[in-house]
Each structure stands twice: as C-alpha cells, then as structure tokens.
C-alpha positions in Angstrom: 130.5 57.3 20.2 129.4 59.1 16.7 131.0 57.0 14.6 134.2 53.8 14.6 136.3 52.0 12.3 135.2 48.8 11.1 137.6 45.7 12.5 139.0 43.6 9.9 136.3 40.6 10.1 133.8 43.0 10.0 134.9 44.8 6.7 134.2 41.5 5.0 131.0 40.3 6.4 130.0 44.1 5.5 130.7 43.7 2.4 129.7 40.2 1.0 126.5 39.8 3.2 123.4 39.2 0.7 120.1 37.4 0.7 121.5 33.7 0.8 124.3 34.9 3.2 123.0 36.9 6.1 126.4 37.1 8.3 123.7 37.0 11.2 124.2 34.5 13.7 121.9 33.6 16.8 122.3 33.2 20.7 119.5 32.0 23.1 118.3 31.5 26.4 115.5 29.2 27.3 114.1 30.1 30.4 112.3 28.1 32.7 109.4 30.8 32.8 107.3 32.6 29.9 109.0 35.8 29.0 107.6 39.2 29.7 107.8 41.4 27.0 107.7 44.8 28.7 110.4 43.4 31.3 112.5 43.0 28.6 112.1 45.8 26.6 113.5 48.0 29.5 116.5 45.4 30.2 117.1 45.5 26.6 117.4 49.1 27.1 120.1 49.4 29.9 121.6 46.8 28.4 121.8 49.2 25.2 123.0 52.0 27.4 126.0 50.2 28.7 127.4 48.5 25.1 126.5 51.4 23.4 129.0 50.2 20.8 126.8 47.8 19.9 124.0 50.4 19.6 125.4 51.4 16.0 124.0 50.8 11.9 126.2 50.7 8.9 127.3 53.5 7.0 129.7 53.3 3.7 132.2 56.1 3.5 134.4 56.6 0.4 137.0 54.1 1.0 135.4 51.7 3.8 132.5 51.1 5.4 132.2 52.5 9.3 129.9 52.0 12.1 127.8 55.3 12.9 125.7 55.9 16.3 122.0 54.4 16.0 119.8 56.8 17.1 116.5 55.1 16.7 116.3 52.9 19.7 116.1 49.0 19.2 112.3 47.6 20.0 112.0 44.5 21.2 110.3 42.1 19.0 108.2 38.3 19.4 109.9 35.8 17.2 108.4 36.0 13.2 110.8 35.0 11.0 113.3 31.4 10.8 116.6 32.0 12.8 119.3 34.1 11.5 116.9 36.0 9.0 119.1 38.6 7.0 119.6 42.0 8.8 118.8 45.2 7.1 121.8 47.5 7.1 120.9 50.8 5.4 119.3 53.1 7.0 119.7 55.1 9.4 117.6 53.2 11.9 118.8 50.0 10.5 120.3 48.6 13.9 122.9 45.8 13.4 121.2 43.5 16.2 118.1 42.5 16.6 116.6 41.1 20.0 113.4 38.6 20.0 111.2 36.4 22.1 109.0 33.5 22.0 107.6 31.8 25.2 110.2 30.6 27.1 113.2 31.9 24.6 115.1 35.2 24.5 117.3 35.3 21.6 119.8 38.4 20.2 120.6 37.8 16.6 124.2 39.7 15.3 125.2 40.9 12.1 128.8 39.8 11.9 130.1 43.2 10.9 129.2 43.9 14.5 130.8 41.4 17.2 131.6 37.5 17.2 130.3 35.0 19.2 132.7 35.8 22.3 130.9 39.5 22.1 127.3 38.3 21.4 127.7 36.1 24.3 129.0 38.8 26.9 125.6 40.7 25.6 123.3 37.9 26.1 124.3 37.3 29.4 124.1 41.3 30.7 120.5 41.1 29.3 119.7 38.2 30.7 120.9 38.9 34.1 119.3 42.3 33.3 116.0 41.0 32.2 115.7 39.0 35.6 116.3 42.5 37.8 113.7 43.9 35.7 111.3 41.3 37.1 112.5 41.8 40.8 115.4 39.4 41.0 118.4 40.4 42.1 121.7 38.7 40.6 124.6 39.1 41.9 127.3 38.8 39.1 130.1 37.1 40.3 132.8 38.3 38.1 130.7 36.0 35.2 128.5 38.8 33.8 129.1 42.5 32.8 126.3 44.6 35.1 124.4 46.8 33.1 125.5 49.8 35.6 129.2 49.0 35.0 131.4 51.7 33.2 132.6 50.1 29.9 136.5 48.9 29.8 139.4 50.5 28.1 140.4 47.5 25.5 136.1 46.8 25.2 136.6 48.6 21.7 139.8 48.0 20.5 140.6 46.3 17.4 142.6 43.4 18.5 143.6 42.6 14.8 145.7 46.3 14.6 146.9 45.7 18.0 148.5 42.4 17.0 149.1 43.2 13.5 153.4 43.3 14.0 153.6 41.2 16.6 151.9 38.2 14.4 153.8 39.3 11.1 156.9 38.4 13.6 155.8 35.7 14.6 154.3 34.1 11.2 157.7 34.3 9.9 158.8 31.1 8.2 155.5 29.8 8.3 153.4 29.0 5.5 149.5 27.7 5.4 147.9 26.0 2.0 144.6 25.6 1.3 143.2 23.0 -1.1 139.6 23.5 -3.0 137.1 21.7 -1.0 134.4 19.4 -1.7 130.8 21.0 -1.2 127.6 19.2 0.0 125.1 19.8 -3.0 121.5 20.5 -2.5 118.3 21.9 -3.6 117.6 25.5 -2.1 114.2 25.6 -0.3 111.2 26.7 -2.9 110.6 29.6 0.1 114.1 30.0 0.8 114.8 30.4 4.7 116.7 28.6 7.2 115.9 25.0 8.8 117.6 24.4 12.1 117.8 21.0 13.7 119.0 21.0 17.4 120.6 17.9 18.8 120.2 18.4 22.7 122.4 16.1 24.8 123.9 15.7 28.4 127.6 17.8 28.3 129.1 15.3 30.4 128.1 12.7 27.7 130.1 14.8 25.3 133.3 15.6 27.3 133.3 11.8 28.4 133.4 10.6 24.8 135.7 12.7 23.5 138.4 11.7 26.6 137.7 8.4 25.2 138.9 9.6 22.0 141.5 11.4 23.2 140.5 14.5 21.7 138.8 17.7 22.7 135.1 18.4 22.3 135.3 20.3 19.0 137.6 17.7 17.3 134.7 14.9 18.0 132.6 16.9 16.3 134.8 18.0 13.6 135.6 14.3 13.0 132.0 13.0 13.0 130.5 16.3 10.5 133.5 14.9 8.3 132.6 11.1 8.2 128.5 12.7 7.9 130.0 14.6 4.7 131.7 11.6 3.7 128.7 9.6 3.8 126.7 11.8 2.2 128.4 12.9 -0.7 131.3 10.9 -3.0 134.3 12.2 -2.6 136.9 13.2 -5.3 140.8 12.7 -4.6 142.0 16.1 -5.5 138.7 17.7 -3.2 138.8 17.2 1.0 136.0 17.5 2.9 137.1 20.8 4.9 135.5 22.1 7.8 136.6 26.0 8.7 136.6 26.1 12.5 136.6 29.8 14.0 139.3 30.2 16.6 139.0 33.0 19.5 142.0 34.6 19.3 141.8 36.2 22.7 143.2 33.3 24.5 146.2 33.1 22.4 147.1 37.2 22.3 145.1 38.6 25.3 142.6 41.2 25.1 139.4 42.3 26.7 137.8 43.8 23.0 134.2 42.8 22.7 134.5 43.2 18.7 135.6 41.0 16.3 138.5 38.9 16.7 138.6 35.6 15.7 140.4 33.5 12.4 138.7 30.5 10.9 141.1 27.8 10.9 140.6 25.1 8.3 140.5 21.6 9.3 140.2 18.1 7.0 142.8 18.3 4.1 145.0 16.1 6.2 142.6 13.7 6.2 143.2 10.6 3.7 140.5 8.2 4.6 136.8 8.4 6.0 135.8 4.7 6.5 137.5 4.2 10.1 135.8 6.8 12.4 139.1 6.3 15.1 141.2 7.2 11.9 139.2 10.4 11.1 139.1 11.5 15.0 143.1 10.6 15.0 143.8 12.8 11.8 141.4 15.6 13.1 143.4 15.7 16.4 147.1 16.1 14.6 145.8 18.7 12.4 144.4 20.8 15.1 147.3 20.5 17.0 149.7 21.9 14.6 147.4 24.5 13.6 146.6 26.0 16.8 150.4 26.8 17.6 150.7 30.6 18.5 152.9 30.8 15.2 150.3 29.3 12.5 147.4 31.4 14.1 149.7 34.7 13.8 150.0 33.1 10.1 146.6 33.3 9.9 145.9 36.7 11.3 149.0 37.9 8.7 147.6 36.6 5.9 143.8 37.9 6.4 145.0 41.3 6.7 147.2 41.9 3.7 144.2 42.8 1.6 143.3 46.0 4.7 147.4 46.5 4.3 147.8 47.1 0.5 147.7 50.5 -0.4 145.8 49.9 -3.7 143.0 48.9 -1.7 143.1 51.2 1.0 142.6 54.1 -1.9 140.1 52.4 -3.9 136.8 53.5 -3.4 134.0 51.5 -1.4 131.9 51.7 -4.5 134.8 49.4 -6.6 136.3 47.7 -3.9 133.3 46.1 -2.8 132.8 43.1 -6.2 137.1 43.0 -5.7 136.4 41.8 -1.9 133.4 39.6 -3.1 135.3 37.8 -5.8 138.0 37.0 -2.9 135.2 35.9 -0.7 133.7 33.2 -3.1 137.7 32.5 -4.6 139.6 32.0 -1.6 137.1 32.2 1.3 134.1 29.8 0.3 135.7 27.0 -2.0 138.1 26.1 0.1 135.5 25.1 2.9 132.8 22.6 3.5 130.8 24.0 6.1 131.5 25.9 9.4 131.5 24.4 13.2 131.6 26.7 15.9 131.7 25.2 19.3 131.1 28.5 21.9 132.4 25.9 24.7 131.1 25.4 28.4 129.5 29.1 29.7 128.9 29.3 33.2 126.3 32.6 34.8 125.9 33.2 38.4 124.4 30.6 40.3 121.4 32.9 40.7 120.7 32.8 37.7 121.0 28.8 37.2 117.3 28.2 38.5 116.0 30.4 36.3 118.0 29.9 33.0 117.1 26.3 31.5 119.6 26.3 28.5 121.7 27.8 25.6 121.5 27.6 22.0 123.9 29.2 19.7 122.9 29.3 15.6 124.7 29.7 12.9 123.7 30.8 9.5 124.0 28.6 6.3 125.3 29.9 2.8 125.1 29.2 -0.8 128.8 27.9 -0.8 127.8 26.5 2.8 124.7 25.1 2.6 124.9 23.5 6.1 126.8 24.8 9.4 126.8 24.0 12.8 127.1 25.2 16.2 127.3 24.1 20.0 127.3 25.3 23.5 127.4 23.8 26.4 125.6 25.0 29.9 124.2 24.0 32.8 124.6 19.8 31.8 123.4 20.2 28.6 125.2 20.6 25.1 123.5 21.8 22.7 124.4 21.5 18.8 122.5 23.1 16.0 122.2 21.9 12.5 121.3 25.3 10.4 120.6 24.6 6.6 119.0 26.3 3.5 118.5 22.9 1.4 116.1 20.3 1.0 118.1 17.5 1.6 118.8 16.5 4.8 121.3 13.2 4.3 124.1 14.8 6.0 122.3 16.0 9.6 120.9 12.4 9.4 124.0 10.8 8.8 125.6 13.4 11.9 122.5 12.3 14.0 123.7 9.2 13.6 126.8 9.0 14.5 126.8 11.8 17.0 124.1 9.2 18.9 126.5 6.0 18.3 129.6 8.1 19.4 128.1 10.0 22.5 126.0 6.8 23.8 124.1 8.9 25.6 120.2 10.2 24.6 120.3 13.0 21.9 117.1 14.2 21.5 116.4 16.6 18.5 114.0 19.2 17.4 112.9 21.3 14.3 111.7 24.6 13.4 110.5 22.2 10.4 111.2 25.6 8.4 110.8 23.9 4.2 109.3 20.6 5.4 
C-alpha cells in the first residue's frame, strides 16, 4: 500500500485532533508474567507486516487528508507518558499507533484517524498471540485471532461507510433524529495537563447479573448510572439533558469484515425527564436505546454524518480552509450536544491457550475539553473492567459512579489510579 483514502470518521478525528483532544484511545493486556521487551519488539514486527494498513502516517493533500505508507518502522517503547497521550502526526515517521510496555502490561494506543476499537482490538490480540510465539508458546488460533502469517482479507480495507452509503440513505428515509444541547460537567483542567484514569475492576458475571435484574443490557446499566453520577454532580437545567454519546459498531447491523473505521455515536439521555429514581433512569435508558438501535435510525445516522464528505462545496475546498469549517462543526454540532462518551468493547474471548497467560483487558478512552470525563469497558476472562479517563481536578462524578456502580453491581469493585494531577 503507498498511499489510501481516509474513511469518513477518520477525516474528522484528522482534522479536529489537538492538545486537549488527542483522538488516541488505549487497549491493554495484563499479563500474568513481566514482559520481554525484545520478544515483543519482533512480534510487534510481524504483526506490522501482516496489517500493514495500519503501518501508515498522515499526509494532507489539497482537498483531504490521506494515509501514506510509514516507512520508518514502529519501535517498541516502556510506558512514559499518562494513557492516551496525544500522537504526533506530521512527519514522515510520525506512525499513527504507538505500542508500549510496563511490567506485566502491553498496551497499543490508536489515533482515531486510523481504526476504531473493533480494529484496535483485532491488532491487540494478533500481537499478543504473537508476542507469546515469540517466547516459545505456540497458540493455536481458533478462528478468535488473525495469525500474523495469515494473508490479509478482501473487505479488511474497505470503507464500510461508501459501501453502505445508498443503501442507508434508503433506508433512513422518513426518519428523522434531533439533538438537544447538552449539559457539560465543569471542571478545573489539571495545572500539568494530562490524563487521570481510574479503573473500576469487577467480576463480569456481577455485571451481566445485575443488569438482567434490570432488564437491560450491560451498556444501558452503565449508561443509566454515568447519568444519575452526572446528575448528582452537577444541577441540571430544564432545557439541557445530561447526554451520553454511545459508539455503535456498525458491522453487526450492515455486515463487513473492514478493520477501519466504522462506527456512529448514538446519543443517549434527552428522553430522560427525571434522575432521582435510579429504576426510572435504567427504564428511560432502555426505551431510548431500543428505538435508536433500529436498522433504520442507525442508517439515519450514517446518512446524516456523511452529508458534509457528499457536498460538492466541500469536496472542492481546499484542506487548508476546510479544516476551521470542519472544526466549527465539531465543537457546534458534535461536542455540545454530548456529555461524555461510554464505550463498552463487550465480552472478548482469545484461545484458550492463551487464557493462562493473559490475566486481563483494559480499554481507555481519551477525555476532551467539551468532554472532560469518558468512560470505557471490557469484559474478559470474569473480569469487567471500566475505566474512568479525565483531564479535571474534580473528581465528584467518578465518585458518585463508584458509588453507585458498587450499590448496583453488589459485588466487590475494586479501583485503581494512575494518580496522574493528584
């Protein structure tokens, strides 16, 4: 590959990325051993050599950016910075990906021009099952993980947004989506600014149990109880919901095998016309998400987001003027009309050779100025693990969400820092 088109998602995190907004987000693996640095430097190059689309830097052409072949090699790195630190993309050895260790911990952070969590993840686990060959283990894949020696697939680099883009302005017909300004958790920035990331670690079958109870998946408990945590932490005004944007993986709704972008973030809360009775919020949470994960409102979604790639005014404007049109959108449309971000990756399941040597999964988000808190979960091997990522002093509204997620779970949560501004 010398050079590819930019996917829709990624022509907007390319273009409104900036120091209090890195678009990088973080996956993990905890091992139960020490990691070996040389080991993985050579697993994280065959693991290079077979997603060489993910080998690639950032170069901005007239009208759009595009993704150019990185010729520089990627060097392994131990862990120096606070999680989701901002990714240099110009350059031309300014790879979009960075991979990092520390002790027991491998962790691949992405810039989001580059892949979304679906894509980081099918990464994470080639290098991992590729770091644990590189140490004399062999791992059979069991149709779980993409070997390293594999020969890429057809749809791996297709833009699933273009492939769909008729079939969902079909089927969004008739249907419309509104989007109220949102209510924003304030906060003072950090003095050094940076990233602190609580992670709440808890049994999965404590989560799925409890939100059975509820009636309610996984992802709608926790959507409900980071509402009532907003609620309690800041006063709410009539006109302004708390909102939270939930991404959506859009492969299990139009089918494709593409290992880029293709996702739309689904707002979730404005239904929501009273915090006080946590059943209430869990009840309105479930209603909203069903009638806005219908096949027809996510093609609505998917229409609307590409209307800006579509219109011939800004397919002919150059890069150098359309990039202050896009971020004006961003902050207009994108960021005030959100809370904060949950991402919940689900249950992932690696060979069951790999089991005894993989302890657990963590999956970070980054915070932003409009965002100053976001969270993320994943769920492996009987543990769920949910990360608290902020950029503000305060921490009133993880405490409140420790709180609750402790009372609603009834099961242990136990939590740890990176104590990153304390």
């Amino acid at each position: 590959m010398k050079w590819s088109r930019l996917d829709h998602a990624a022509k907007l995190y390319a273009t409104t990325a900036d120091a209090s907004n890195s678009s990088t987000f973080r996956l993990s693996a905890v091992l139960y051993d020490q990691i070996d640095p040389d080991a993985l430097q050579r697993a994280a190059d065959r693991t290079l050599d077979r997603y060489q689309g993910f080998n690639v830097r950032l170069s901005s052409g007239l009208f759009w950016n595009f993704l150019a072949r990185n010729t520089a090699g990627i060097v392994v790195e131990a862990e120096s910075d606070y999680p989701c630190f901002p990714i240099s993309t110009g350059g031309p050895g300014a790879p979009l990906l960075r991979i990092i260790y520390h002790e027991r911990r491998i962790s691949v952070e992405f810039f989001h021009a580059l892949t979304d969590g679906t894509g980081g993840l099918e990464f994470l686990k080639t290098l991992l099952r590729e770091y644990l060959q590189q140490k004399g283990i062999a791992i059979a894949s069991e149709g779980l993980v993409i070997p390293s020696d594999s020969l890429p697939g057809i749809g791996e680099g297709e833009d699933g947004f273009s492939l769909y883009r008729d079939q969902c302005r079909a089927l969004a017909e008739g249907v419309s989506i509104t989007s109220p300004k949102a209510r924003h958790i304030a906060g003072t920035p950090f003095d050094n600014p940076g990233h602190n990331v609580v992670e709440a670690i808890t049994t999965m079958d404590g989560v799925a149990q409890a939100a059975r109870l509820h009636q309610t998946t996984v992802t709608g408990l926790l959507i409900a109880v980071a509402l009532k945590a907003a609620a309690l932490t800041e006063p709410r005004r009539e006109s302004e919901p708390f909102v939270v944007s939930m991404p959506v993986n859009l492969r299990r709704v139009f089918p494709s095998s593409t290992l880029r972008n293709f996702f739309v973030i689904v707002n979730i809360g404005d239904n929501t016309d009273s915090y006080d009775d946590m059943e209430r919020v869990i009840h309105s949470v479930r209603t909203e998400m069903d009638a806005k994960l219908s096949r027809p409102m996510l093609a609505r979604y998917v229409a609307d987001t590409m209307r800006f790639d579509q219109n011939l005014v800004s397919r002919f404007t150059p890069n150098i003027l359309k990039r202050p049109m896009v971020r004006f959108g961003f902050n207009r449309f994108g960021q005030s009309v959100t809370t904060m971000t949950l991402s919940n990756l689900g249950v992932i399941r690696l060979p069951s050779q790999m089991e005894s040597f993989v302890e657990r999964l963590d999956f970070h988000l980054y915070p932003a100025k409009a965002t100053p808190v976001n969270i993320a979960a994943i769920s492996y091997g009987g543990f769920a693990s949910i990360s608290f990522a902020r950029s503000i002093v305060e921490a009133d509204f993880i405490r409140h969400c420790a709180d609750l997620l402790s009372h609603t779970i009834n099961e242990p949560v136990a939590f740890t820092s990176n104590e990153w501004g304390l």
